[in-house]
Backbone as CSV, one residue per row, in Angstrom:
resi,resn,N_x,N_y,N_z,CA_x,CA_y,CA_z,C_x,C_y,C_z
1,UNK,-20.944,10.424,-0.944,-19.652,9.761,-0.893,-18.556,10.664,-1.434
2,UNK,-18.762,11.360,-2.147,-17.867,12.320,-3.079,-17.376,13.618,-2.078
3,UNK,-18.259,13.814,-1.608,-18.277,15.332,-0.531,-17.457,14.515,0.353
4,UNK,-17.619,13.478,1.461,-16.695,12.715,1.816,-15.291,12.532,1.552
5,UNK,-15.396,11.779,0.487,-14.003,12.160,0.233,-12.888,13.316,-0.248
6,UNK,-13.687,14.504,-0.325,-13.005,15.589,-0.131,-13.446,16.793,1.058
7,UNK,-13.321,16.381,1.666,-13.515,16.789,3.149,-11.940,17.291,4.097
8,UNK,-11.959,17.635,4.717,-10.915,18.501,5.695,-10.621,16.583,6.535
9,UNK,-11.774,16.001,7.173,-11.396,14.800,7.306,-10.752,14.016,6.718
10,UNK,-11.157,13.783,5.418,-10.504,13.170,4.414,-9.372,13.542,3.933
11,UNK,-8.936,14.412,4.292,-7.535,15.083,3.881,-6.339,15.127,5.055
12,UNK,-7.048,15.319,6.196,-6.255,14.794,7.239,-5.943,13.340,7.340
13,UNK,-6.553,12.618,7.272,-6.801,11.003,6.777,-5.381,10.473,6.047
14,UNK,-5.830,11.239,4.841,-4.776,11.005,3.567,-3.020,11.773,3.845
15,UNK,-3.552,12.666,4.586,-2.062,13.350,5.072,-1.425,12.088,5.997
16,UNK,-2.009,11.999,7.174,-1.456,10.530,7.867,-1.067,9.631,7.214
17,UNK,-2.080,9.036,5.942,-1.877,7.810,5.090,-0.349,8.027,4.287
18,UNK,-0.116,9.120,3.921,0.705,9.592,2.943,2.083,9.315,3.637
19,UNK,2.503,9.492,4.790,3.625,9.447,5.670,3.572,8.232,6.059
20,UNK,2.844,7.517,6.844,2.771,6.055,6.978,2.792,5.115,5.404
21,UNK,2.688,5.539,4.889,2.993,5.024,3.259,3.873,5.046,2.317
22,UNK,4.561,6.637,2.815,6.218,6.824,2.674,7.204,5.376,3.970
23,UNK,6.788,5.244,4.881,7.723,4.440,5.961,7.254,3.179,5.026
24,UNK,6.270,3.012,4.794,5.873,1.272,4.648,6.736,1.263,3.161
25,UNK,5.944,1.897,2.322,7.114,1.957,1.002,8.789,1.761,0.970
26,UNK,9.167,2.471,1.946,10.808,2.294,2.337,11.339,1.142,2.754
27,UNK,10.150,0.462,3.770,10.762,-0.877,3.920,10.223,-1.767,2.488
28,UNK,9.430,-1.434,1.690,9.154,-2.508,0.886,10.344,-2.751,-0.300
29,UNK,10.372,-1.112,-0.371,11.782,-0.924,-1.429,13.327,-1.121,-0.876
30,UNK,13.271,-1.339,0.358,14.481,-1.518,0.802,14.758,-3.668,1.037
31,UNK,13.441,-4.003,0.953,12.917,-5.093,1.000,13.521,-5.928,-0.343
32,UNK,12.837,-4.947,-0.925,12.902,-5.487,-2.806,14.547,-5.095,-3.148
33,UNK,15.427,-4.326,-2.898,16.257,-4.059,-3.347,17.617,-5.258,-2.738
34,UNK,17.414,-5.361,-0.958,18.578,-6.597,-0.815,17.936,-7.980,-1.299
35,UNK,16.316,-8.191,-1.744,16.307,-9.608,-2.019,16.859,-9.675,-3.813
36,UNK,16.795,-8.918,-4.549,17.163,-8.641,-6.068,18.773,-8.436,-6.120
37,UNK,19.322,-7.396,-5.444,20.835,-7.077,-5.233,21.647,-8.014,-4.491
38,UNK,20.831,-8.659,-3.677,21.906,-9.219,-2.699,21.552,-11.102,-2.386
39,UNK,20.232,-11.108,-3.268,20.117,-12.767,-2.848,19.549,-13.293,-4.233
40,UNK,19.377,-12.435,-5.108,19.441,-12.589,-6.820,17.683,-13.025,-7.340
41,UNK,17.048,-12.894,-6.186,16.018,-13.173,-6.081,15.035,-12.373,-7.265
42,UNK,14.247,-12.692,-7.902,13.593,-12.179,-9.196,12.512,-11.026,-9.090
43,UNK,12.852,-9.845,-9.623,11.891,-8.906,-9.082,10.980,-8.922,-8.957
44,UNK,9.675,-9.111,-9.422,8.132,-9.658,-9.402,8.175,-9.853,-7.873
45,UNK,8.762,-11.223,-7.699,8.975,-12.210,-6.606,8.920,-10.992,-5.202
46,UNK,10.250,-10.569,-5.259,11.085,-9.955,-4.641,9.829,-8.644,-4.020
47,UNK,9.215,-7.895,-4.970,8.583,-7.049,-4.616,7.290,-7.795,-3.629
48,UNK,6.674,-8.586,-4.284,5.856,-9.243,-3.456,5.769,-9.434,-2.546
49,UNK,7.269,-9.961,-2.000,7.562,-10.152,-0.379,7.391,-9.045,0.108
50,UNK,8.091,-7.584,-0.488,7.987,-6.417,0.282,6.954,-6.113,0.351
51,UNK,6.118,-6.250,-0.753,4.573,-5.866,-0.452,4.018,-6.318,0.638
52,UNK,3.943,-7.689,0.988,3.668,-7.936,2.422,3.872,-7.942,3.334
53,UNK,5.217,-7.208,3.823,5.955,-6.646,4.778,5.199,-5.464,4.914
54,UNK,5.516,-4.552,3.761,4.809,-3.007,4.215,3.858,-3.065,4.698
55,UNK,2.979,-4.009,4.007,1.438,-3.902,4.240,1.020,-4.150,5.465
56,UNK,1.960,-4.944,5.795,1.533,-5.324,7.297,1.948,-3.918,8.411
57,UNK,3.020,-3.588,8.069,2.997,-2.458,9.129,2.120,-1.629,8.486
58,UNK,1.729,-1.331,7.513,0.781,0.262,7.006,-0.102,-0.424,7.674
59,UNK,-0.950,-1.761,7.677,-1.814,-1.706,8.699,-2.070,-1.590,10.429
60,UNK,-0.610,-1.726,11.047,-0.949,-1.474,12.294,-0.898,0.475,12.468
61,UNK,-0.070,0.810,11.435,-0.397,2.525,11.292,-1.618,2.534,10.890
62,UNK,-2.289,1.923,10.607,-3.273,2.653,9.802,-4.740,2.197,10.891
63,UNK,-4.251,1.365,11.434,-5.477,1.359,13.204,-5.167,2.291,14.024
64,UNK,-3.940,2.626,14.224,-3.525,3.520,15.327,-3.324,4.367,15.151
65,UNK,-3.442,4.918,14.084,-2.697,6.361,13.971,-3.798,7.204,12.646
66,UNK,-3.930,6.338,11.031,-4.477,6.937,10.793,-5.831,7.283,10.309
67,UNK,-6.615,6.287,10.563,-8.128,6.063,10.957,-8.326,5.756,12.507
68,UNK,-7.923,6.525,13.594,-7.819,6.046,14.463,-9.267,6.124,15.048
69,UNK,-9.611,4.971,15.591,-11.370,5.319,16.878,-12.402,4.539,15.114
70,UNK,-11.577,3.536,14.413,-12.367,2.895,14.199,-13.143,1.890,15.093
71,UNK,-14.236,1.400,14.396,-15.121,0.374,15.560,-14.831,-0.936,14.811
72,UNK,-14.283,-1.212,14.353,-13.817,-2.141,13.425,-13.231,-3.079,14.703
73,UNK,-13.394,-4.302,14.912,-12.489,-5.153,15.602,-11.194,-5.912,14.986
74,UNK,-9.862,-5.809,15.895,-8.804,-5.616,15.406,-8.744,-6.717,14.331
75,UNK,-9.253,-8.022,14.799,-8.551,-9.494,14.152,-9.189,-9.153,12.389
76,UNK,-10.782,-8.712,12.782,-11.630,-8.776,11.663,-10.944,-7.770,10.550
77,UNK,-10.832,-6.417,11.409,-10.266,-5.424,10.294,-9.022,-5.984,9.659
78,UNK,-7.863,-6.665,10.537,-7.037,-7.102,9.386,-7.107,-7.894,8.430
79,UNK,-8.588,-8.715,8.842,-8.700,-9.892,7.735,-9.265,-9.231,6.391
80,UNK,-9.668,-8.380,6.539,-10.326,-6.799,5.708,-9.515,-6.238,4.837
81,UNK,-8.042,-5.954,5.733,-6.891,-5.003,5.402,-6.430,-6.041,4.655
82,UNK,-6.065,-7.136,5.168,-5.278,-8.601,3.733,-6.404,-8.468,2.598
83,UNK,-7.893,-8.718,2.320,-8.675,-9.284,1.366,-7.722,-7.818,0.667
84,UNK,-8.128,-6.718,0.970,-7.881,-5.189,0.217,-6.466,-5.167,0.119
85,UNK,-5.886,-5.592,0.503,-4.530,-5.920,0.336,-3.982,-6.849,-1.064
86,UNK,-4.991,-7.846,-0.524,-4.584,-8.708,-2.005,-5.139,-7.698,-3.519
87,UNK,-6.436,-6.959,-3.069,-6.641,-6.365,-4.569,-5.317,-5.161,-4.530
88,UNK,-4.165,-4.632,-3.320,-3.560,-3.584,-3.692,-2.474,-4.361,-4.292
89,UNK,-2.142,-5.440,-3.775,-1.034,-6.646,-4.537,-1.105,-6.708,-6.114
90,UNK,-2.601,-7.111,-6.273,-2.787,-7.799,-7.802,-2.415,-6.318,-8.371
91,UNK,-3.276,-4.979,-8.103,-3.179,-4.211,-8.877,-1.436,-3.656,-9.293
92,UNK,-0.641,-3.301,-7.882,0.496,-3.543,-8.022,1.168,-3.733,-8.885
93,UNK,1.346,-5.214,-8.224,2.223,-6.588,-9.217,1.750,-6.147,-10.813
94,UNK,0.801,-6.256,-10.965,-0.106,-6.315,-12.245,0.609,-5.375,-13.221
95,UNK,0.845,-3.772,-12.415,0.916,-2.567,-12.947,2.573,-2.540,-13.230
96,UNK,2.940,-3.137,-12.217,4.650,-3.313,-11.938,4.802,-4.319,-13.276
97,UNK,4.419,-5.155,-13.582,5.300,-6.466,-14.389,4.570,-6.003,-15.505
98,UNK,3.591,-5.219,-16.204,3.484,-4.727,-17.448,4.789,-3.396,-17.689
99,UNK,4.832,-2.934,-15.984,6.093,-1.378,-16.886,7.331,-2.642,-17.120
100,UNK,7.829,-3.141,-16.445,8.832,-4.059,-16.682,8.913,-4.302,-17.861
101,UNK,7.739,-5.564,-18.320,7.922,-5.731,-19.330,7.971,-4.732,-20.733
102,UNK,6.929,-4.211,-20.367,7.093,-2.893,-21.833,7.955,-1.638,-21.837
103,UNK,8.387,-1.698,-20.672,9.096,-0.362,-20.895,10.670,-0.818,-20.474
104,UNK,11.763,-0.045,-20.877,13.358,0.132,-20.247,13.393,0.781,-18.828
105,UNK,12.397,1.261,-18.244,12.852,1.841,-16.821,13.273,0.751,-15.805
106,UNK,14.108,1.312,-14.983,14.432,0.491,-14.186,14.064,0.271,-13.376
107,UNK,14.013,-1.369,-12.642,12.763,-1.665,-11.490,12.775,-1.067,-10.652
108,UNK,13.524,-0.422,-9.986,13.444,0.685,-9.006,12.442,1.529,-9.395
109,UNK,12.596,2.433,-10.104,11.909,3.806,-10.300,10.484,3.187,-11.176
110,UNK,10.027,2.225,-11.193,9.065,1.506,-12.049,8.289,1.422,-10.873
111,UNK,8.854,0.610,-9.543,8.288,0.332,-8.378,7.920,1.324,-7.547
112,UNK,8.405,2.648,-7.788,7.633,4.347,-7.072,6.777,4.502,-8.192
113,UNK,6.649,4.704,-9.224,6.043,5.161,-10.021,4.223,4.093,-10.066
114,UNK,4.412,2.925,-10.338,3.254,2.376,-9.473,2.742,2.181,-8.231
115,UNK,3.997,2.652,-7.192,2.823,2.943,-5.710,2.145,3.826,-5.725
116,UNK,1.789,5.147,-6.789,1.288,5.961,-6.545,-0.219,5.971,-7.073
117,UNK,-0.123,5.317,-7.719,-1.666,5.293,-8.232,-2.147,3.947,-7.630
118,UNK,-1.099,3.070,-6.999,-2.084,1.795,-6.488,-2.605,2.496,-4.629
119,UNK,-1.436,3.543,-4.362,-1.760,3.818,-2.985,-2.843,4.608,-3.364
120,UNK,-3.578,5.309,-3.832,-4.269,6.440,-4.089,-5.539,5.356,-3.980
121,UNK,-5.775,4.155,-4.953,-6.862,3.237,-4.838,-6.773,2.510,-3.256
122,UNK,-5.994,1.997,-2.618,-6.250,1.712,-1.617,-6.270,2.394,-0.326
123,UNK,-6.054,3.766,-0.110,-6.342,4.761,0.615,-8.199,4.939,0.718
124,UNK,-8.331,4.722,-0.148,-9.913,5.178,-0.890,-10.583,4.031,-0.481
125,UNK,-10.096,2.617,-0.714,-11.066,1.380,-0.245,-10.425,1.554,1.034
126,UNK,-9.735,1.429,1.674,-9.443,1.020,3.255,-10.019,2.459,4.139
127,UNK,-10.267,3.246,3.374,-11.067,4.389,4.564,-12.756,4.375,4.474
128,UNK,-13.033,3.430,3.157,-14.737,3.628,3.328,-14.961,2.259,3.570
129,UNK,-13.934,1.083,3.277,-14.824,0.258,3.405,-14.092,-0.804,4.742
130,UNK,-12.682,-1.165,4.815,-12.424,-1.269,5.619,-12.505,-0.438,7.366
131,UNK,-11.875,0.694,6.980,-11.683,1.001,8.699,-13.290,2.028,8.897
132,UNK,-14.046,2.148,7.569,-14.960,2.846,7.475,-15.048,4.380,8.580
133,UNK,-14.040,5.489,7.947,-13.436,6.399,8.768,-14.516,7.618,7.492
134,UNK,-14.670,7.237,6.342,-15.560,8.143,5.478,-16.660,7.483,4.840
């Protein structure tokens, strides 16, 4: 599993994931920023929604483009991509509303600073166990 995941595959994989994860991120943060700035809506909240916006498009990128010629059937894999979804949510949210609370950074730069280690965990479950591409 280890050799796997550092593989020339696995790195092409993660290169795709990485750009489709920059687009999905943009709408989530662009998501989170008019529901907080512009409809007063509570950040936690606010991110959440974006979280399930992105997620939903990172998953149609992520059938078509970057695990592509999984054997996974479409309906099933997304029901796959939501369960792993909800653990990228909890971890998220989770990681997001402790910097909030304990720290002065601002929710913006709080909300990049935890996609990076929650995308890194769900890159890793959605290529071995969802679209099973490693």
């Amino acid at each position: 599993m280890i050799a796997r995941l550092f593989s020339r595959r696995a790195a092409a994989m993660l290169g795709r994931n990485t750009v489709a994860s920059c687009l999905a991120f943009a709408v989530s943060f662009s998501v989170l920023w008019v529901l907080v700035e512009r409809f007063a809506v509570g950040e936690v909240l606010a991110a959440t929604v974006g979280f399930v916006v992105a997620n939903s498009l990172h998953y149609l990128l992520g059938r078509t483009w970057i695990f592509r010629g999984t054997d996974r059937a479409v309906g099933k894999g997304y029901v796959y991509f939501l369960a792993t979804g909800g653990m990228g949510l909890a971890i998220t949210m989770g990681l997001y509303a402790l910097v909030l609370e304990y720290t002065a950074i601002n929710y913006l730069v709080a909300r990049v600073f935890v996609s990076v280690f929650a995308g890194l965990a769900m890159f890793t479950i959605n290529a071995t166990l969802n679209f099973r591409r490693l």
